[in-house]
Biopython code that builds the backbone (N, CA, C, O; Angstrom):
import numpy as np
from Bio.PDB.StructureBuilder import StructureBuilder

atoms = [
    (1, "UNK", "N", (0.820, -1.201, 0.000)),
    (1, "UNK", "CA", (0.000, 0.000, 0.000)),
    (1, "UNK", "C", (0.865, 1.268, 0.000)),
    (1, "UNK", "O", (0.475, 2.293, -0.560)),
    (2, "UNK", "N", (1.925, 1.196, 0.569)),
    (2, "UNK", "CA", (2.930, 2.906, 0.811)),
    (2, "UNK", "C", (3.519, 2.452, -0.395)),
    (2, "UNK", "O", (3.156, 3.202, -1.301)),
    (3, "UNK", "N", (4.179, 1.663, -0.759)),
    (3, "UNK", "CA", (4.312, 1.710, -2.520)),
    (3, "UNK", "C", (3.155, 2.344, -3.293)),
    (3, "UNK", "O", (3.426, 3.232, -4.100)),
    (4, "UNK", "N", (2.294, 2.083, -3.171)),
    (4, "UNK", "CA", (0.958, 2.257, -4.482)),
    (4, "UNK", "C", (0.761, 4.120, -4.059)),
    (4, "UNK", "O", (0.472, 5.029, -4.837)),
    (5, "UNK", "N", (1.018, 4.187, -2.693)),
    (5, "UNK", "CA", (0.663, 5.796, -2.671)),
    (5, "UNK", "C", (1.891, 6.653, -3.252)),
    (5, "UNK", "O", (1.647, 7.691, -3.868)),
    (6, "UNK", "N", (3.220, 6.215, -3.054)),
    (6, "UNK", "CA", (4.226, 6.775, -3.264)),
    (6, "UNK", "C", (4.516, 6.923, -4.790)),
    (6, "UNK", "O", (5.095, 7.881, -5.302)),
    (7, "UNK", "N", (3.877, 5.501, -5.632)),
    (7, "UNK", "CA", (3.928, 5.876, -6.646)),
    (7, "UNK", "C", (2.686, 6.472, -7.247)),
    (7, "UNK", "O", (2.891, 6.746, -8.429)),
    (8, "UNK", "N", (1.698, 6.714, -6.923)),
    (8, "UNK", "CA", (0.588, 7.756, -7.541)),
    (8, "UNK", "C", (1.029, 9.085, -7.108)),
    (8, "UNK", "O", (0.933, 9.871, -8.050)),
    (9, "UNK", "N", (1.502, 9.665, -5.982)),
    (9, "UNK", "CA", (2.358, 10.889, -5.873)),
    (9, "UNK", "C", (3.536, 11.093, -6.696)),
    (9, "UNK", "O", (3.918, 12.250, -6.521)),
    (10, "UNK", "N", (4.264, 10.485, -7.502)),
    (10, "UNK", "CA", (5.084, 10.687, -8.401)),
    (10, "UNK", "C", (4.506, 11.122, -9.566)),
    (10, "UNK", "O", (4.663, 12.172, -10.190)),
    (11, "UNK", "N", (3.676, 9.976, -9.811)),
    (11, "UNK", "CA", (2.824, 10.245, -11.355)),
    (11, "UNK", "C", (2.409, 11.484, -11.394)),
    (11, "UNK", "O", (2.522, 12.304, -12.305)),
    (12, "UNK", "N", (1.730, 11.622, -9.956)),
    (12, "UNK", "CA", (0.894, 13.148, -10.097)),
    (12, "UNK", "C", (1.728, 14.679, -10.052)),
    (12, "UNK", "O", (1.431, 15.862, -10.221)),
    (13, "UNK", "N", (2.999, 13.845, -9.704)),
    (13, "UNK", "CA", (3.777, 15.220, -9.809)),
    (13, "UNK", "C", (4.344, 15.271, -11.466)),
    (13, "UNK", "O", (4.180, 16.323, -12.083)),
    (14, "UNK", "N", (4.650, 14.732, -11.779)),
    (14, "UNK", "CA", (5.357, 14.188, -13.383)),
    (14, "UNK", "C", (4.153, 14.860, -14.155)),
    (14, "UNK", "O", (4.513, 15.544, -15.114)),
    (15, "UNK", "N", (3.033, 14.809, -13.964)),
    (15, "UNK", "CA", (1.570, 15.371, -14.860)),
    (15, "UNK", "C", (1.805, 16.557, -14.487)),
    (15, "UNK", "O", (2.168, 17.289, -15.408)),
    (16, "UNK", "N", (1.723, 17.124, -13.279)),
    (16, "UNK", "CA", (1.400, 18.710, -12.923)),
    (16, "UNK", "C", (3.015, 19.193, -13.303)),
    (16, "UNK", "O", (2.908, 20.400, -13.087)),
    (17, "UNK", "N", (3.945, 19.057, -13.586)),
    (17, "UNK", "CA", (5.402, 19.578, -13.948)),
    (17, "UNK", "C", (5.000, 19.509, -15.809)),
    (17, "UNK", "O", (4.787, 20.613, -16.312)),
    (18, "UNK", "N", (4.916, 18.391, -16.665)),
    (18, "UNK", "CA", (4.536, 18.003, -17.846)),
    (18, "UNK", "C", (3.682, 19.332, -18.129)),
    (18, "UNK", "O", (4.167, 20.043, -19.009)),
    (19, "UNK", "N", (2.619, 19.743, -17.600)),
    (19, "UNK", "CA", (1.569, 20.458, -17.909)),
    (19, "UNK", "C", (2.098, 21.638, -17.641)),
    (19, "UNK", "O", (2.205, 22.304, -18.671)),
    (20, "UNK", "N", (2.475, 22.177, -16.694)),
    (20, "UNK", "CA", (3.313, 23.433, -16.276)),
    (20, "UNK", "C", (4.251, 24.238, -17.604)),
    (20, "UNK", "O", (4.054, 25.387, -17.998)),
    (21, "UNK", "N", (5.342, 23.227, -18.153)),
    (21, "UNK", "CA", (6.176, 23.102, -19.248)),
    (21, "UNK", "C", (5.418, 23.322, -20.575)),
    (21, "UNK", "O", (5.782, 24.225, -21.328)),
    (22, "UNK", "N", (4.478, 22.603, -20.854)),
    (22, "UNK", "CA", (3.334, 22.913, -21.640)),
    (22, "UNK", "C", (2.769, 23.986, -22.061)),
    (22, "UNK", "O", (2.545, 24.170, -23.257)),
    (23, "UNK", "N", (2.434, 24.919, -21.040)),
    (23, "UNK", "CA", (1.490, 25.930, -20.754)),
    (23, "UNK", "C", (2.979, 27.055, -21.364)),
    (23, "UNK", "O", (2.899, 27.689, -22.417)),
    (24, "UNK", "N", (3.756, 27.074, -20.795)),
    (24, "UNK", "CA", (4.696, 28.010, -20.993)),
    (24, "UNK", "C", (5.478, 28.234, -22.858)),
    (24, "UNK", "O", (6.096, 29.163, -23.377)),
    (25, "UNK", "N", (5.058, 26.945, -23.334)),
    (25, "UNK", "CA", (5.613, 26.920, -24.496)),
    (25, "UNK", "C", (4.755, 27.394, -25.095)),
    (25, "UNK", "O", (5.232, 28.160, -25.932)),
    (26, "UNK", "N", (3.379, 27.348, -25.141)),
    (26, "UNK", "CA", (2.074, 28.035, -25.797)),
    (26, "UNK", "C", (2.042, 29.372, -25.403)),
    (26, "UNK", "O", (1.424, 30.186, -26.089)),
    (27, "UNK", "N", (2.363, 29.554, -24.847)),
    (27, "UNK", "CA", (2.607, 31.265, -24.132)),
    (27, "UNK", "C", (3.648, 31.862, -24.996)),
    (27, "UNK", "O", (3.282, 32.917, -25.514)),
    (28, "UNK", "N", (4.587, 31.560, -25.229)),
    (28, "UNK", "CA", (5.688, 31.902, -26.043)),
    (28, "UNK", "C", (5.107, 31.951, -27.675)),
    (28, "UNK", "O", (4.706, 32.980, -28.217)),
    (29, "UNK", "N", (5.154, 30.775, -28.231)),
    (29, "UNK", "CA", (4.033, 30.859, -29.277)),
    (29, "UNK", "C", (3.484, 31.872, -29.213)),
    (29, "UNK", "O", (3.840, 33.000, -29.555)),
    (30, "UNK", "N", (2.267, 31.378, -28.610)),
    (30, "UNK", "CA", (1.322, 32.643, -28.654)),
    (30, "UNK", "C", (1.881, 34.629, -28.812)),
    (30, "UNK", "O", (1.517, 35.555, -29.537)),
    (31, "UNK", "N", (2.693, 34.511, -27.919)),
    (31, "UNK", "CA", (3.030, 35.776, -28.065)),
    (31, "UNK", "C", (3.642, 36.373, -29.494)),
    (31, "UNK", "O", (3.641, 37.516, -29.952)),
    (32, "UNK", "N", (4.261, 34.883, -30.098)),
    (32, "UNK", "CA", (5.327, 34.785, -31.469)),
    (32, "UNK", "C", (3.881, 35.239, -32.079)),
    (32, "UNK", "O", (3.686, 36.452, -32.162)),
    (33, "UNK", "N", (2.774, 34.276, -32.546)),
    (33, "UNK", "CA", (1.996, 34.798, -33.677)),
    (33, "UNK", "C", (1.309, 35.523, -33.418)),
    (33, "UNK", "O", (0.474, 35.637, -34.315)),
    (34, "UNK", "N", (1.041, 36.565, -32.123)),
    (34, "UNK", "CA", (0.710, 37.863, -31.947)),
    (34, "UNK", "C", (1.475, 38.864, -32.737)),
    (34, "UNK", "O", (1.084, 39.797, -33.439)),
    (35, "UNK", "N", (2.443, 38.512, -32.499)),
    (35, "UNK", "CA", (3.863, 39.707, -33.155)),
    (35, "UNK", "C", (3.902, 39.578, -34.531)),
    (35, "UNK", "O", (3.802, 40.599, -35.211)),
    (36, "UNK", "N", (4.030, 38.489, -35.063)),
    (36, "UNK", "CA", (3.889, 38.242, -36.610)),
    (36, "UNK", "C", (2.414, 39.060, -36.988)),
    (36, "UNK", "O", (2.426, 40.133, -37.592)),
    (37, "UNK", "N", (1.251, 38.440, -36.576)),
    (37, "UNK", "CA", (-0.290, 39.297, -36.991)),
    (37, "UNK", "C", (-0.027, 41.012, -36.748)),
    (37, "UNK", "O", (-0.870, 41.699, -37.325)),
    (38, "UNK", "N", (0.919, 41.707, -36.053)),
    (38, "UNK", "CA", (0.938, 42.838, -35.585)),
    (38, "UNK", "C", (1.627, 43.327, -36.879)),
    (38, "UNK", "O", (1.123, 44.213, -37.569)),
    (39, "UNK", "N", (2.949, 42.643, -37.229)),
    (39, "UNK", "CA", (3.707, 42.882, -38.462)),
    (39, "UNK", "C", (2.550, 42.884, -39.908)),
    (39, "UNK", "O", (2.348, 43.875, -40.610)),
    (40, "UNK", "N", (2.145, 42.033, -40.029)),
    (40, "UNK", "CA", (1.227, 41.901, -40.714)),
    (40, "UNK", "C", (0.185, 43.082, -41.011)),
    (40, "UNK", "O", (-0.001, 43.763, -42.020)),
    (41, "UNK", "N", (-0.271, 43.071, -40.069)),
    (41, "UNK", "CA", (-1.342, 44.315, -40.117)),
    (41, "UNK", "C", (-0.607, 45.742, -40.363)),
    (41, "UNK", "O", (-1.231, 46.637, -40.934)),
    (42, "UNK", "N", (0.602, 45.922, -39.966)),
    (42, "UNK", "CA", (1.293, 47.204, -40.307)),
    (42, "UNK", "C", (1.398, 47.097, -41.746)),
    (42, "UNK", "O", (1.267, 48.057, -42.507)),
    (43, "UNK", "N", (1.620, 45.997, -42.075)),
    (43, "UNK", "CA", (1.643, 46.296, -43.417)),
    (43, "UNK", "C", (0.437, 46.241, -44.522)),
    (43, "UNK", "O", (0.454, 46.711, -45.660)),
    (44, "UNK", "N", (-0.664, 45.500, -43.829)),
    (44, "UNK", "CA", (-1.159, 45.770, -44.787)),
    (44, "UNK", "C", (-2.043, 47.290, -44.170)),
    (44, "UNK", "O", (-2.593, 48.005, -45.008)),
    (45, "UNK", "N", (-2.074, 47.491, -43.366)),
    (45, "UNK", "CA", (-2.290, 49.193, -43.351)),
    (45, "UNK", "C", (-1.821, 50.131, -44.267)),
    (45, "UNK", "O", (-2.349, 51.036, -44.915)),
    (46, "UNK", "N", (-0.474, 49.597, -44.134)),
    (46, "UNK", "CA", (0.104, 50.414, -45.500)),
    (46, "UNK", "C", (-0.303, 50.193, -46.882)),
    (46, "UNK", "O", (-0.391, 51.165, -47.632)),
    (47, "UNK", "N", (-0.674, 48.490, -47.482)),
    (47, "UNK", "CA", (-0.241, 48.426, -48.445)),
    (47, "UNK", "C", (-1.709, 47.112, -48.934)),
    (47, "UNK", "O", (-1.214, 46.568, -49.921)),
    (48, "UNK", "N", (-2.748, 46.622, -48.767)),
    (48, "UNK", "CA", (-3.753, 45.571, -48.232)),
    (48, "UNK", "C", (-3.057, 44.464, -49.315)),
    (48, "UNK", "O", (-3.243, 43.265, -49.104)),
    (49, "UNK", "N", (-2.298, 44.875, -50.408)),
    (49, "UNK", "CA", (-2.012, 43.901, -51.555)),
    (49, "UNK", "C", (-1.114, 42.972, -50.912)),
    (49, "UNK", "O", (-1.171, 41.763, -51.137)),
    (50, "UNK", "N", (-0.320, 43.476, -50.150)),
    (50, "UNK", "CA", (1.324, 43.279, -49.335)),
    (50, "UNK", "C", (1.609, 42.410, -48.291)),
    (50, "UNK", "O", (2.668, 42.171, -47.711)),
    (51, "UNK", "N", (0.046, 41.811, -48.095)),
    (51, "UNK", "CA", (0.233, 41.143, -46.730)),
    (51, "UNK", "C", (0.834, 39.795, -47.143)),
    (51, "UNK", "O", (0.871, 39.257, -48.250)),
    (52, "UNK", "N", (1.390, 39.314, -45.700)),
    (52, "UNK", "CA", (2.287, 38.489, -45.294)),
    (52, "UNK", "C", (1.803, 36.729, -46.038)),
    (52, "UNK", "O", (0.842, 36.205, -45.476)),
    (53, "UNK", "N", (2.281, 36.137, -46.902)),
    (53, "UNK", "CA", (1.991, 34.949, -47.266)),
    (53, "UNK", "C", (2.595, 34.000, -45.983)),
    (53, "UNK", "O", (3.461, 34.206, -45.133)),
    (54, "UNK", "N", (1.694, 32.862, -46.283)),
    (54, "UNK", "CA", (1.911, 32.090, -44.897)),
    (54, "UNK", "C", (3.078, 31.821, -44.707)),
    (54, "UNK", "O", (3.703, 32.390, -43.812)),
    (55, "UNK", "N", (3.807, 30.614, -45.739)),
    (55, "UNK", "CA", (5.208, 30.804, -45.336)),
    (55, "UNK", "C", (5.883, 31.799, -44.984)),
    (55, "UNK", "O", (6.775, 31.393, -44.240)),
    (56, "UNK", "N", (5.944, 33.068, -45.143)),
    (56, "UNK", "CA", (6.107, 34.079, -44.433)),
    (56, "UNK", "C", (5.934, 34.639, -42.585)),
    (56, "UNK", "O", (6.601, 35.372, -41.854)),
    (57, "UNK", "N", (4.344, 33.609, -42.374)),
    (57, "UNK", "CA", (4.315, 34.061, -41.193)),
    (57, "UNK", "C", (4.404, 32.999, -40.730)),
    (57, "UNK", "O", (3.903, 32.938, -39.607)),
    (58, "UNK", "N", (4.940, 31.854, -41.186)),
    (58, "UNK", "CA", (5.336, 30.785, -40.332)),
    (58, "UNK", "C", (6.958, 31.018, -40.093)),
    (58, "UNK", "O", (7.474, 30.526, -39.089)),
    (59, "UNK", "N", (7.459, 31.498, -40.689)),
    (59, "UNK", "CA", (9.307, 31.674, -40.480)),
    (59, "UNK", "C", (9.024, 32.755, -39.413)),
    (59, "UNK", "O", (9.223, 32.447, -38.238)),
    (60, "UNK", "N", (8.623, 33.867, -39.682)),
    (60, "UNK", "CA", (8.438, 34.534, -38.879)),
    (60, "UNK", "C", (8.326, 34.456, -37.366)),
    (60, "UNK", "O", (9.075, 34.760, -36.438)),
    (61, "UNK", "N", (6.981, 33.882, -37.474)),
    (61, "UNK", "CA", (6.838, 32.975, -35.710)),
    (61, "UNK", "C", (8.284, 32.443, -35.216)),
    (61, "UNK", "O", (8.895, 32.936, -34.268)),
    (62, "UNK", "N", (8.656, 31.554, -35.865)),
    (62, "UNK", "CA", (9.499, 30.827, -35.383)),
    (62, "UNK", "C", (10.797, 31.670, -35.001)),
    (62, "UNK", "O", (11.478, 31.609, -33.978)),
    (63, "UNK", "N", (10.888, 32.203, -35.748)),
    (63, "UNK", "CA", (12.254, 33.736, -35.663)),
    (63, "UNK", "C", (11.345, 34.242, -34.060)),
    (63, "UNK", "O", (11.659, 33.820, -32.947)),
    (64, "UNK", "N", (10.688, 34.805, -34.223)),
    (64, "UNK", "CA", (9.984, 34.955, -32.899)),
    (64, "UNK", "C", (10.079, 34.345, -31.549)),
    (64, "UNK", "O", (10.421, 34.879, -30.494)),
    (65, "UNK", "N", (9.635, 32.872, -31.834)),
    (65, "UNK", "CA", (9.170, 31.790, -30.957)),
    (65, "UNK", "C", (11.325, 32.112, -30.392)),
    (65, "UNK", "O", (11.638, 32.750, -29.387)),
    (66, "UNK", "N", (12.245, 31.541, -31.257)),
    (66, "UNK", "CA", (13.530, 31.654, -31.370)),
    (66, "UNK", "C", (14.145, 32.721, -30.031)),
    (66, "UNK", "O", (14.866, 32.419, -29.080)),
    (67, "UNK", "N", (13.640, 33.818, -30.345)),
    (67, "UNK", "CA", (14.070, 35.645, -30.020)),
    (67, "UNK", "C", (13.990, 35.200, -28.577)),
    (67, "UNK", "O", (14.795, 35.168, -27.646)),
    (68, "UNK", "N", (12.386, 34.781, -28.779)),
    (68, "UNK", "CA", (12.092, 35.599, -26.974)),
    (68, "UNK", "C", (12.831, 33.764, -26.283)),
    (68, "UNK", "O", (13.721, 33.894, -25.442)),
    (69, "UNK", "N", (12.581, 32.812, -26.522)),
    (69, "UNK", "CA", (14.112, 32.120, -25.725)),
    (69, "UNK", "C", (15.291, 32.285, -25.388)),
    (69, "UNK", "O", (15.881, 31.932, -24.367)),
    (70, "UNK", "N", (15.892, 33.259, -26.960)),
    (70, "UNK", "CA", (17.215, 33.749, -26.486)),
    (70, "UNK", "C", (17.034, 34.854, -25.782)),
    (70, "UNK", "O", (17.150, 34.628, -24.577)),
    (71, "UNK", "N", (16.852, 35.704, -25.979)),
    (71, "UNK", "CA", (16.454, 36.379, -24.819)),
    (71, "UNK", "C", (16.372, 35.972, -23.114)),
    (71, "UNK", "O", (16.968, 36.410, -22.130)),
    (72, "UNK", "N", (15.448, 35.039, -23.285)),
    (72, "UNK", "CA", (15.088, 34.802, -22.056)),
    (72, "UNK", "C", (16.503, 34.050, -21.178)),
    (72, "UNK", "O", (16.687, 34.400, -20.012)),
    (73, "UNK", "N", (17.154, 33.345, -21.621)),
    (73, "UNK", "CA", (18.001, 32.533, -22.049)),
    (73, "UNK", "C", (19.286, 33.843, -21.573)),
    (73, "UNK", "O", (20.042, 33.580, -20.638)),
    (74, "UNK", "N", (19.363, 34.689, -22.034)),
    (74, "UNK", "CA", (20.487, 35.820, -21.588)),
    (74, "UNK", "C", (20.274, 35.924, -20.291)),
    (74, "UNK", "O", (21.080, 35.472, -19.478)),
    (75, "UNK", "N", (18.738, 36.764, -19.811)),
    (75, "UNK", "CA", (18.296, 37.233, -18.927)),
    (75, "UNK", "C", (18.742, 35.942, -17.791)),
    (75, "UNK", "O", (19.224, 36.298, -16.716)),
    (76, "UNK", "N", (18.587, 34.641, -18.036)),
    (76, "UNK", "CA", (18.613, 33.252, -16.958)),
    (76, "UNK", "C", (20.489, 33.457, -16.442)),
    (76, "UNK", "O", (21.030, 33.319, -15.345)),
    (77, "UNK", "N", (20.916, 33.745, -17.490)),
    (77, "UNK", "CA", (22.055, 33.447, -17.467)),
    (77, "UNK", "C", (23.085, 34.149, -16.041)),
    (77, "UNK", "O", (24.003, 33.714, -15.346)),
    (78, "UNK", "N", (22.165, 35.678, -16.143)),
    (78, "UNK", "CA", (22.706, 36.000, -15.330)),
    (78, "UNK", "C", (23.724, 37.250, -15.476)),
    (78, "UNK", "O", (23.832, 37.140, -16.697)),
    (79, "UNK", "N", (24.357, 38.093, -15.240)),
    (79, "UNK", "CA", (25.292, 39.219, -15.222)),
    (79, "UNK", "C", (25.155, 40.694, -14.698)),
    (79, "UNK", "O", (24.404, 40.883, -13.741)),
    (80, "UNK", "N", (25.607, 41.403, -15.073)),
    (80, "UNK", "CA", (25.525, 42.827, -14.891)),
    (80, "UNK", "C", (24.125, 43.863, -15.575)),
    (80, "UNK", "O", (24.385, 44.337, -16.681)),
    (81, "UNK", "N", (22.859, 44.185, -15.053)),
    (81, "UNK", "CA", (22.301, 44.301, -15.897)),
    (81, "UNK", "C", (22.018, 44.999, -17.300)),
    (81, "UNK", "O", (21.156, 44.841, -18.165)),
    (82, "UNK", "N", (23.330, 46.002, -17.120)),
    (82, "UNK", "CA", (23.586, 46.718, -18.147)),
    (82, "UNK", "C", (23.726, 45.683, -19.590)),
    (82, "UNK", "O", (23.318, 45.768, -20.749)),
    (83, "UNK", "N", (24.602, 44.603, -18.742)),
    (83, "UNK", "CA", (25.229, 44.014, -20.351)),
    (83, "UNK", "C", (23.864, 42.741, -20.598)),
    (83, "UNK", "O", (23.781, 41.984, -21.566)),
    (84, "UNK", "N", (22.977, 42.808, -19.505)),
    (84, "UNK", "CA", (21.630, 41.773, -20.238)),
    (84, "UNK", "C", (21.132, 42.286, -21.272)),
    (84, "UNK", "O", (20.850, 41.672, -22.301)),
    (85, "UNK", "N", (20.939, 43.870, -20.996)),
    (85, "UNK", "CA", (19.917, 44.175, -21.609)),
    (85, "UNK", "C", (20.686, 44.943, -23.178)),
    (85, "UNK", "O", (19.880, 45.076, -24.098)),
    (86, "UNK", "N", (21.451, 45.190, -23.327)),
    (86, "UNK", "CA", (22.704, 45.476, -24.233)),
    (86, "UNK", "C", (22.592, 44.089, -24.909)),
    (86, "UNK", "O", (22.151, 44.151, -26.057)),
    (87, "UNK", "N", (22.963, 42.557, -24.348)),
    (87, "UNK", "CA", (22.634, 41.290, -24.606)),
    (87, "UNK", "C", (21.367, 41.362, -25.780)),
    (87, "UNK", "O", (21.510, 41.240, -26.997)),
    (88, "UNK", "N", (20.052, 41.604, -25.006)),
    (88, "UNK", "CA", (19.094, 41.432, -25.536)),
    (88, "UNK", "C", (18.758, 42.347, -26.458)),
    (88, "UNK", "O", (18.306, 41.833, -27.481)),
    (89, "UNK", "N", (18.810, 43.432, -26.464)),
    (89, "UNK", "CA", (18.734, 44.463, -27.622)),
    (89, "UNK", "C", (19.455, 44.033, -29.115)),
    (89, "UNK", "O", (18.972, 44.059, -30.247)),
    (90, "UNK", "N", (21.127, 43.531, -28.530)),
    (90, "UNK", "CA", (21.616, 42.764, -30.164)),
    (90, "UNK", "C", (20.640, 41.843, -30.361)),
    (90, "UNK", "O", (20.097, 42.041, -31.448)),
    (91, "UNK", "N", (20.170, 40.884, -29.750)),
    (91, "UNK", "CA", (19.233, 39.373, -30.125)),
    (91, "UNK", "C", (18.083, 40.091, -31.144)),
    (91, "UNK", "O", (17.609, 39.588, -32.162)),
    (92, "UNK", "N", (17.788, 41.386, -30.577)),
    (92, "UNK", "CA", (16.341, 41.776, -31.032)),
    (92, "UNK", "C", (16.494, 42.563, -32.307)),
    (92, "UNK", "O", (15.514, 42.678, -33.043)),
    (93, "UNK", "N", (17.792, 43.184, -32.668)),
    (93, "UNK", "CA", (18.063, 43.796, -33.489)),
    (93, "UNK", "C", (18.421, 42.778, -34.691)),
    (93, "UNK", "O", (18.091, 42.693, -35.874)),
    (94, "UNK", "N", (19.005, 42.270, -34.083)),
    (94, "UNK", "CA", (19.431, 40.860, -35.495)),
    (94, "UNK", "C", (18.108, 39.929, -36.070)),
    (94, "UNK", "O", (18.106, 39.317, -37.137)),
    (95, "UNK", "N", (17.262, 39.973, -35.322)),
    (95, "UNK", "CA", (16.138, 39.289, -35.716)),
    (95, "UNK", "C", (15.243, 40.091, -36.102)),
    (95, "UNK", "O", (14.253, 39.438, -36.431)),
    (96, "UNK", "N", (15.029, 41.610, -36.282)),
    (96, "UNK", "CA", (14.501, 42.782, -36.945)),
    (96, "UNK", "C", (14.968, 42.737, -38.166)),
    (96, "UNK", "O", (14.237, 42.856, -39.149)),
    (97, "UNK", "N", (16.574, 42.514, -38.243)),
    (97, "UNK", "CA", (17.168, 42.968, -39.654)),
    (97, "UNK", "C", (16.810, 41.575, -40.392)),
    (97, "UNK", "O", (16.200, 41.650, -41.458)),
    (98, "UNK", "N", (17.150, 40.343, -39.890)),
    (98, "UNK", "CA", (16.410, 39.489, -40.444)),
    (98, "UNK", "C", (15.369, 39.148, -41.186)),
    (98, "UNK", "O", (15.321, 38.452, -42.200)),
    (99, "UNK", "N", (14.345, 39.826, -40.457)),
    (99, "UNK", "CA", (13.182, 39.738, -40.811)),
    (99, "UNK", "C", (13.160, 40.966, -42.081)),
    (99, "UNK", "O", (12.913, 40.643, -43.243)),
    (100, "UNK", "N", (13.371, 42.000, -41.792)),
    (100, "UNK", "CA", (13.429, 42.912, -42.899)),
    (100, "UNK", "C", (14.041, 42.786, -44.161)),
    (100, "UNK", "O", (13.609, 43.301, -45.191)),
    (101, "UNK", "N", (15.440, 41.828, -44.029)),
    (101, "UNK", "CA", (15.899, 41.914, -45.261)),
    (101, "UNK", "C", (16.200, 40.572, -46.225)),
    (101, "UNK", "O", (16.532, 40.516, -47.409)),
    (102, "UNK", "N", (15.893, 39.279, -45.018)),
    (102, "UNK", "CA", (15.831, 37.831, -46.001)),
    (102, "UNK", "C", (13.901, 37.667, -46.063)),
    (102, "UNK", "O", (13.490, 36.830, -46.866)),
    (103, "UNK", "N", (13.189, 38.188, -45.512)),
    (103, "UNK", "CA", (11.826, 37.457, -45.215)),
    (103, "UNK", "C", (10.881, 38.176, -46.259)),
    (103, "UNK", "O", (10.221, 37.681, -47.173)),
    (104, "UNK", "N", (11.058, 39.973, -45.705)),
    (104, "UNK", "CA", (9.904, 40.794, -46.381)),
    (104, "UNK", "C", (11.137, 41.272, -47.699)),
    (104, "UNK", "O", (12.308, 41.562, -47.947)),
    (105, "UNK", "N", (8.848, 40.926, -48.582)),
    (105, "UNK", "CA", (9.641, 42.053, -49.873)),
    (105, "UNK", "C", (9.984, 43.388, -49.510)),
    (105, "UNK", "O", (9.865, 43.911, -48.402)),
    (106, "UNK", "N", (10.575, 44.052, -50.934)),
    (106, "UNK", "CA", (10.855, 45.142, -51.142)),
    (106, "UNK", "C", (9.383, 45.816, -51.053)),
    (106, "UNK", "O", (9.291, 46.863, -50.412)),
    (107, "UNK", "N", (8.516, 45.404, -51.512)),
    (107, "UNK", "CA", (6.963, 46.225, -51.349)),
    (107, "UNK", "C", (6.536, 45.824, -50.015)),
    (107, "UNK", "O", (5.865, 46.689, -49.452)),
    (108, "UNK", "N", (6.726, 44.813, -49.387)),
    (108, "UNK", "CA", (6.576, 44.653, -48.041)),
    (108, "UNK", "C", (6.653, 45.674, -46.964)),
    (108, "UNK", "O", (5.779, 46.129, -46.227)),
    (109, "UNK", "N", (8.488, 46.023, -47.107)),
    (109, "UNK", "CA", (9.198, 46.745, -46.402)),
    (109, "UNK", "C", (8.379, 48.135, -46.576)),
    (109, "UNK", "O", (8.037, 48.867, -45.647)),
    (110, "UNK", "N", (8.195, 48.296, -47.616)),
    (110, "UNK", "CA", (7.882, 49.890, -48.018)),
    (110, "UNK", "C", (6.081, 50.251, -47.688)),
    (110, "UNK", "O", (5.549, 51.357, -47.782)),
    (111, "UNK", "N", (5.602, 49.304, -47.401)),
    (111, "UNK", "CA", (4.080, 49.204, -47.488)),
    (111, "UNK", "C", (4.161, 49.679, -45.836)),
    (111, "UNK", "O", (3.519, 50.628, -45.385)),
    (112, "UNK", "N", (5.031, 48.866, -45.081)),
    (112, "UNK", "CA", (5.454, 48.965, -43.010)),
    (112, "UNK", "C", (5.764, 50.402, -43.330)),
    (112, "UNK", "O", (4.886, 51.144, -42.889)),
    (113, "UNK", "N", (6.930, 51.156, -44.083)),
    (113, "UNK", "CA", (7.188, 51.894, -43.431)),
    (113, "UNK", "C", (6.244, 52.868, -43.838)),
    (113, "UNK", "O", (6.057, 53.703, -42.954)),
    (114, "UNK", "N", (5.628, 53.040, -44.801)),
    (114, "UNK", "CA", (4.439, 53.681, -45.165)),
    (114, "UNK", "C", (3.395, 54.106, -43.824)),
    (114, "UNK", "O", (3.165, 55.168, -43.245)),
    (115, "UNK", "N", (2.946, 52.819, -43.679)),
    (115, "UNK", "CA", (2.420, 52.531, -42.501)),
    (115, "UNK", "C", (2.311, 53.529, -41.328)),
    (115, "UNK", "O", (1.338, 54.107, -40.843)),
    (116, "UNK", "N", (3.867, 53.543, -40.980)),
    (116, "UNK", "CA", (4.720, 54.657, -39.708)),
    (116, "UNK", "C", (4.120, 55.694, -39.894)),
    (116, "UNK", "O", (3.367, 56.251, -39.096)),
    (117, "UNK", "N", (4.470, 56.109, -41.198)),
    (117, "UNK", "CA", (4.767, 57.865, -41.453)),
    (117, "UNK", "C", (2.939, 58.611, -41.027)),
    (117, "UNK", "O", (2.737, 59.824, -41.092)),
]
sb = StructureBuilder()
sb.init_structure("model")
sb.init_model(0)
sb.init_chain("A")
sb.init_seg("    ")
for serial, (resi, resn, name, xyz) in enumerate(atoms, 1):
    if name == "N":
        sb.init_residue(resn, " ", resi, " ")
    sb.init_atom(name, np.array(xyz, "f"), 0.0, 1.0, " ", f" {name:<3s}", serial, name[0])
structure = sb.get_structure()
């Protein structure tokens, strides 16, 4: 019997940790194809012809999904906070230029910055 309880308290911890891990990766996601739909919509504000083809907003996400790990991933790591956030600003900048100059067209680009002005 203290076997059978000891091991249903394992299981039940292994489920509630499993699920925990879970929840956090959909959160991330989620936030990724928020940011992509946000990109999206800037542009087609600018431009409605211009919007984002899927393969487009699937690299995207993932460049996304990518960012905010490394990121997060700096921040875990630990240091001085000057140089985290110096850290994270390159992560975010390289994955801006990324996105701007292997992903979106040239009418893409110009439809966003349209958009701004």
């Amino acid at each position: 019997m203290p076997y059978l309880k000891s091991t249903l308290l394992l299981l039940l911890t292994v489920c509630c940790l499993g699920t925990g891990f879970g929840q956090k990766s959909n959160k991330v996601e989620k936030m990724a194809m928020e940011k992509t739909e946000k990109l999206n919509q800037a542009i087609i504000a600018g431009d409605a012809e211009e919007a984002l083809t899927a393969a487009q907003a699937k690299e995207i996400t993932a460049l996304y999904v990518q960012m905010t790990k490394d990121v997060r991933a700096v921040k875990k790591a630990g240091g001085a906070a000057d140089a985290i956030k110096a850290e994270q600003k390159t992560i975010r900048k390289a994955v801006s230029q990324k996105i701007n100059k292997e992903i979106l067209t040239k009418d893409q680009r110009a439809a966003k910055r349209k958009e701004k002005e």
